[in-house]
C-alpha positions in Angstrom: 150.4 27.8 67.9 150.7 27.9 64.2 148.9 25.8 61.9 151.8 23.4 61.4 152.3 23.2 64.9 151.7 19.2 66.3 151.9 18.3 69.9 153.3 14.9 70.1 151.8 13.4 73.0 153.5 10.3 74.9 151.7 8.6 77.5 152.2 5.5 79.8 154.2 4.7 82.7 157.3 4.1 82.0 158.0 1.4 85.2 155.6 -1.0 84.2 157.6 -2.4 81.2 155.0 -2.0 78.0 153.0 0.5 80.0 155.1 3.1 78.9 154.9 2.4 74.9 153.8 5.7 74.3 157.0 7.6 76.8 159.1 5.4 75.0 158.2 6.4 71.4 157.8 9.6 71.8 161.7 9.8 73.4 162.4 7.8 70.4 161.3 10.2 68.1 162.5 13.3 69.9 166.5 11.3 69.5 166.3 10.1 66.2 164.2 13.1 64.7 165.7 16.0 66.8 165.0 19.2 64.3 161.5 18.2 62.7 159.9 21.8 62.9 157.1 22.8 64.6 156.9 20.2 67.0 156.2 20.2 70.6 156.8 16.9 72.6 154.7 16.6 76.1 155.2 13.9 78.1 152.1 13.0 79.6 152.7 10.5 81.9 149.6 8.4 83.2 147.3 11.6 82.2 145.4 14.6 83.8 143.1 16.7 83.3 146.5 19.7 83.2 146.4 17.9 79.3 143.9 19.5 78.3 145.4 23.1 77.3 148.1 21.4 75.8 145.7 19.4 73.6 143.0 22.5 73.4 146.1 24.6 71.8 147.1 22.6 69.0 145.9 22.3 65.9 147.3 18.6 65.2 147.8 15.9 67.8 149.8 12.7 67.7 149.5 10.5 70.5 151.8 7.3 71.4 150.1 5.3 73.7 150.4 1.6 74.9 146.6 0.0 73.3 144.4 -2.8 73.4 144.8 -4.4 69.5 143.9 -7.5 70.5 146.9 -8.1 68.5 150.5 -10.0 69.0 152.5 -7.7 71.4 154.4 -5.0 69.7 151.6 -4.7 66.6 151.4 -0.9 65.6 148.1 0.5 64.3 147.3 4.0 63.1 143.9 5.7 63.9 143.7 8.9 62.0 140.8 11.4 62.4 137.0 9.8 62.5 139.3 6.5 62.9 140.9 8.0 66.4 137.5 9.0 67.8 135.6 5.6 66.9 138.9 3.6 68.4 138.7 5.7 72.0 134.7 5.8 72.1 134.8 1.7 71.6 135.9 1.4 75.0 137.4 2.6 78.3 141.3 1.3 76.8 143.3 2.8 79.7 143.9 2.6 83.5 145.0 6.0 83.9 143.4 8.6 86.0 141.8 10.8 83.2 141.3 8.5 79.8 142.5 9.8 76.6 138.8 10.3 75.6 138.0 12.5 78.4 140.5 14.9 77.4 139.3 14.9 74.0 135.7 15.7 75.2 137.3 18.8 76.9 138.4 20.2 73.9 135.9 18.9 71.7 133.4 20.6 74.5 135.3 23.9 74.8 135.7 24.4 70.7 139.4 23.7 70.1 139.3 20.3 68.8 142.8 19.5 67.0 142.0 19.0 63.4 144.2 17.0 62.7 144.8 13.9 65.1 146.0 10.5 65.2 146.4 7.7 67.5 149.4 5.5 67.2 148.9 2.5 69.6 151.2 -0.5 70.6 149.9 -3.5 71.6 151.8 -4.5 75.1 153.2 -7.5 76.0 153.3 -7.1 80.2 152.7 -4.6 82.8 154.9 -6.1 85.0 157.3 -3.7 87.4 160.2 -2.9 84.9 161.5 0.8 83.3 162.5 -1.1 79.8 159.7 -2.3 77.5 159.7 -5.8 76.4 161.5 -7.2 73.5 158.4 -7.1 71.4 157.9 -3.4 72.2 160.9 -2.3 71.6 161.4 -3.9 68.4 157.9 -1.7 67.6 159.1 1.4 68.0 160.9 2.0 65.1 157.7 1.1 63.2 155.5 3.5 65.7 158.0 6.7 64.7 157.7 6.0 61.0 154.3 6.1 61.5 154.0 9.3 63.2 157.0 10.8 60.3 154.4 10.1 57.8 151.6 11.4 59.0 153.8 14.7 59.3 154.9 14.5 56.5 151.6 15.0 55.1 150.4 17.5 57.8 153.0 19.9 57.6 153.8 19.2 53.9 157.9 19.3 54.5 160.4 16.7 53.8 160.8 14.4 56.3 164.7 13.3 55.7 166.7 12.4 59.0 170.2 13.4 57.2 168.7 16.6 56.1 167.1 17.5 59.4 169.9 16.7 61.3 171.9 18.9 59.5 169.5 22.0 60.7 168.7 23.6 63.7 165.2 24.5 64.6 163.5 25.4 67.6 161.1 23.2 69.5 159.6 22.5 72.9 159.9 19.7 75.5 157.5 19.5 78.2 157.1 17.0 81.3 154.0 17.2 82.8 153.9 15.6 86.7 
């Protein structure tokens, strides 16, 4: 990957309603920014360790995940570098099979720690059996995208303008991982 390359990484499960926070930003990003450069979205699903080269391979990392803010439902907060490694080593924050911290162990163990990373977490609602978020989550993830916009902006030093990108084509990769 190039240096401007950033995996965008959206994980939850999308049928327990607010679970899937992070699947459903990510999605919401991919439509309404469709031809930001250098970008490859991976949906992550309820995480494995098959992550890790994803994350191991790219030098900047943006993660959407459903997270414990201890906030109102649907509150967005940004962890960026130092900020995203104190906020995952606090606690264990997620059900899933391999934590989000694991996986950054991996890579921070095996030398190919992305430089540049963020965390941008969604307080949930519910867990409850459902595929759509709640209305509070929902209503977030406008704010969770613009988050993520910014922080490319600044990483990849382009203009980040939905009218101008729109009108361009540009190559990028979608990945599912099961």
């Amino acid at each position: 990957m190039n240096v401007d390359e950033t995996l965008i990484l959206g994980i939850g499960n999308t049928l327990l309603t607010d679970e899937g926070a992070g699947i459903h930003a990510l999605n919401h990003l991919r439509s309404e920014y469709p031809n930001i450069p250098n970008l490859t979205f991976v949906d992550g699903g309820t995480l494995s360790f098959t992550l890790a080269t994803w994350i191991e391979d790219c030098p900047n990392l943006i993660v959407f995940d459903a997270a414990e803010l201890h906030q109102p439902a649907g509150t967005v907060a940004t962890f960026v570098g130092a900020e995203f490694d104190n906020f995952l080593g606090a606690s264990k924050r997620s059900a899933h099979e391999v934590g989000l911290l694991d996986l950054m162990d991996i890579a921070r163990l095996t030398g190919h720690f992305p430089e540049k990373r963020a965390l941008i977490g969604i307080q949930p609602g519910t867990f409850g059996w459902g595929m759509q978020p709640t209305a509070a989550v929902q209503n977030a993830l406008d704010e969770a995208i613009d988050a993520a916009v910014d922080l490319l902006r600044q990483w990849q030093n382009i203009d980040v303008d939905k009218e101008v990108l729109n009108a361009k084509h540009y190559d990028r990769s979608s990945v599912v991982v099961t």
